[in-house]
C-alpha positions as CSV (number, residue, x, y, z in Angstrom):
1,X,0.0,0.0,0.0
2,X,2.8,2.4,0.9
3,X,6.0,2.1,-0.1
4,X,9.5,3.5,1.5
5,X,9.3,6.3,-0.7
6,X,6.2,7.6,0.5
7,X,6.4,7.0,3.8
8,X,9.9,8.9,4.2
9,X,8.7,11.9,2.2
10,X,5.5,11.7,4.5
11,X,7.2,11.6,7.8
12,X,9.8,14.4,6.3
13,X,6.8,16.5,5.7
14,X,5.6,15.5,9.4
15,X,8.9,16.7,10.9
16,X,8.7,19.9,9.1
17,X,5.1,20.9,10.4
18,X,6.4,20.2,13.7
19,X,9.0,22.5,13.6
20,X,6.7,25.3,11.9
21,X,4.7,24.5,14.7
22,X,7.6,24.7,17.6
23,X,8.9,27.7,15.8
24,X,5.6,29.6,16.4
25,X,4.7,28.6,19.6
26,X,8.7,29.7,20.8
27,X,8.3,33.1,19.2
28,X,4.9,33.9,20.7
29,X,6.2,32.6,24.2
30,X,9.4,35.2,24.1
31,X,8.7,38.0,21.5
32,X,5.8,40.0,22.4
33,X,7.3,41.5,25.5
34,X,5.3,42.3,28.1
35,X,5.8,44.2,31.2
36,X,3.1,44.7,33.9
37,X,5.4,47.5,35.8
38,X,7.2,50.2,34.2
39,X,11.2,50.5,35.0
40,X,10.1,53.2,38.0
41,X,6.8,51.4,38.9
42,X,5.8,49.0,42.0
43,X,3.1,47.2,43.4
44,X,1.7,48.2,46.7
45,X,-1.0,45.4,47.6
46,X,-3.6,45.2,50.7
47,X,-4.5,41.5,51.7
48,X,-5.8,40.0,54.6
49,X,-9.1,38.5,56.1
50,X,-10.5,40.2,58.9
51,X,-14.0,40.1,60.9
52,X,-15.1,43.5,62.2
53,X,-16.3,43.8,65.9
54,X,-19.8,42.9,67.6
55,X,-22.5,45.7,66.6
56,X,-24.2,45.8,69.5
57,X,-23.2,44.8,73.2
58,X,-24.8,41.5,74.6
59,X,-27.9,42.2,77.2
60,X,-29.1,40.6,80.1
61,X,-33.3,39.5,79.2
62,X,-35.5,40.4,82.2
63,X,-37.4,37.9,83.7
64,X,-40.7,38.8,81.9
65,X,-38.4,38.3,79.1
66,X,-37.4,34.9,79.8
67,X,-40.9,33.5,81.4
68,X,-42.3,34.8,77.6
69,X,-39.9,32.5,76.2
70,X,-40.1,28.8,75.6
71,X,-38.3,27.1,78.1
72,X,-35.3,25.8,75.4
73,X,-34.7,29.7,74.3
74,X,-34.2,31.4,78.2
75,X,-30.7,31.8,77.7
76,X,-30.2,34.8,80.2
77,X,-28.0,37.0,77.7
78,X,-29.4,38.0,74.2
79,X,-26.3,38.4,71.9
80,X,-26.6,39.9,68.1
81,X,-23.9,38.5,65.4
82,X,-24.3,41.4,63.5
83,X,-20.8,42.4,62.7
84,X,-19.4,46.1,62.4
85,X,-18.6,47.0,58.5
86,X,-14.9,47.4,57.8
87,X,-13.8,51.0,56.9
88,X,-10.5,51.1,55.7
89,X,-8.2,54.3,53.8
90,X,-4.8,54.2,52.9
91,X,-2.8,57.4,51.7
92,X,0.0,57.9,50.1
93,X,2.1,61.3,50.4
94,X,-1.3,62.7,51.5
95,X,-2.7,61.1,48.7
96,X,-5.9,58.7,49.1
97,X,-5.0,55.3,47.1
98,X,-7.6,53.6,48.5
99,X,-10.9,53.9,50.7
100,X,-13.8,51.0,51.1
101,X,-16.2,50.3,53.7
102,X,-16.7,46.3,53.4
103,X,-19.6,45.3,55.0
104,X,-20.0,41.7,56.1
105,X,-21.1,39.1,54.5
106,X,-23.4,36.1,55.6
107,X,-27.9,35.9,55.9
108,X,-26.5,37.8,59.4
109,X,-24.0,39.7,58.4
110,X,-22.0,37.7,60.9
111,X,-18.7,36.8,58.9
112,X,-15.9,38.0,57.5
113,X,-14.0,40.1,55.5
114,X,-11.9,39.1,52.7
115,X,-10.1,42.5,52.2
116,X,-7.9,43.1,48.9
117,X,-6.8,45.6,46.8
118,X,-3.5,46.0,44.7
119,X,-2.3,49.7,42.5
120,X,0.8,50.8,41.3
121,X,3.1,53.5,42.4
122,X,5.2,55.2,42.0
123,X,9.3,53.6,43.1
124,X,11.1,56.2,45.9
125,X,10.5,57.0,49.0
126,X,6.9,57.4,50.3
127,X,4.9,58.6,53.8
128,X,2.5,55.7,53.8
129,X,-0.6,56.3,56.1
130,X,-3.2,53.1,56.5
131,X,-6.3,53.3,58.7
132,X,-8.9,50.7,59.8
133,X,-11.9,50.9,61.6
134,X,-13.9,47.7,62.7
135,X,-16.2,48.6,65.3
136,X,-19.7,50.8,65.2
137,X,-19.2,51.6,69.4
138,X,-16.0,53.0,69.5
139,X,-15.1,56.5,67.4
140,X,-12.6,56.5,65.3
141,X,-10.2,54.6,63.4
142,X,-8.8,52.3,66.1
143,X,-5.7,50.6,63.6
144,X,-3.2,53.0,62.4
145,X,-0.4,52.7,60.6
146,X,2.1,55.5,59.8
147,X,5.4,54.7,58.2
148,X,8.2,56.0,56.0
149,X,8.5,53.4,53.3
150,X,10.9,53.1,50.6
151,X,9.5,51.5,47.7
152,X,12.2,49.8,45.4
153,X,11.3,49.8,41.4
154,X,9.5,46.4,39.8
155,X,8.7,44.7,43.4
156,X,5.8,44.4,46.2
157,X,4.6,46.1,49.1
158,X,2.3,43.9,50.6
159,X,0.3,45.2,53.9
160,X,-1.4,42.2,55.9
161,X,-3.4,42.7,59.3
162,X,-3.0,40.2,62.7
163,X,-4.8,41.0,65.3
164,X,-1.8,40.8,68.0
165,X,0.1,43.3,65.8
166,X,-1.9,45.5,63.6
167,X,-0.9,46.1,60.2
168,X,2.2,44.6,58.9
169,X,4.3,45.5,56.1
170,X,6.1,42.6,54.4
């Protein structure tokens, strides 16, 4: 059916699609260059979970309260799970990069926050000023962060939150 004639010029023609092929795939994966930062740009990105404070204070029920209850409900403190929203701003030089107010998620707005943001900056030397508030009872931002940061060119600032520390740059 074939012969060795055909089947050499068939698997020479084989070996040449294949390298068309390679050839193409090598100069798409290096050639068009691509660069996400510019040569004086960097990345300064906010990630961390966090669940903002109670809304409201637990109470004590009264005992008309509890005797209007059924008898597998009189727990003697009534607690919400509400949670506070998450208000959080970051400046830059004086400069707002960022503000949200992430309100929590959950049928009782009872869980937590996934916060997360990332933008580019500009590479030097920066006053970097972060504030968070979690809680509806007390005023004010209670997490602050103000810090001097020097931003090197093409890399990350990343700023996480833990509750022991407050905010940390890494």
């Amino acid at each position: 059916m074939f012969n060795s004639k055909n089947k050499f010029f068939r698997y020479f023609l084989q070996a040449i699609n294949y390298s068309v092929f390679m050839a193409f795939i090598w100069y798409l994966s290096t050639s068009p260059s691509y660069r996400q930062l510019g040569e004086d740009e960097a990345l300064v990105i906010i990630s961390f979970p966090h669940a903002g404070e109670i809304k409201e204070p637990c109470r004590k029920r009264t005992q008309e309260e509890l005797k209007a209850l059924p008898p597998n409900m009189r727990t003697p403190m009534e607690c919400t799970r509400e949670r506070s929203p998450i208000v959080i701003e970051l400046f830059l030089d004086g400069a707002p990069i960022y503000m949200h107010t992430a309100e929590a998620p959950g049928y009782f707005k009872d869980s937590g926050v996934d916060i997360y943001h990332m933008t580019k900056v500009s590479a030097g030397k920066h006053h970097l000023s972060m504030k968070m508030d979690d809680s509806v009872i007390k005023e004010g931002f209670e997490h602050v962060l103000e810090q001097d940061v020097d931003i090197v060119p093409a890399r990350i600032l990343l700023i996480d939150f833990e509750v022991s520390k407050g905010f940390v740059i890494k």
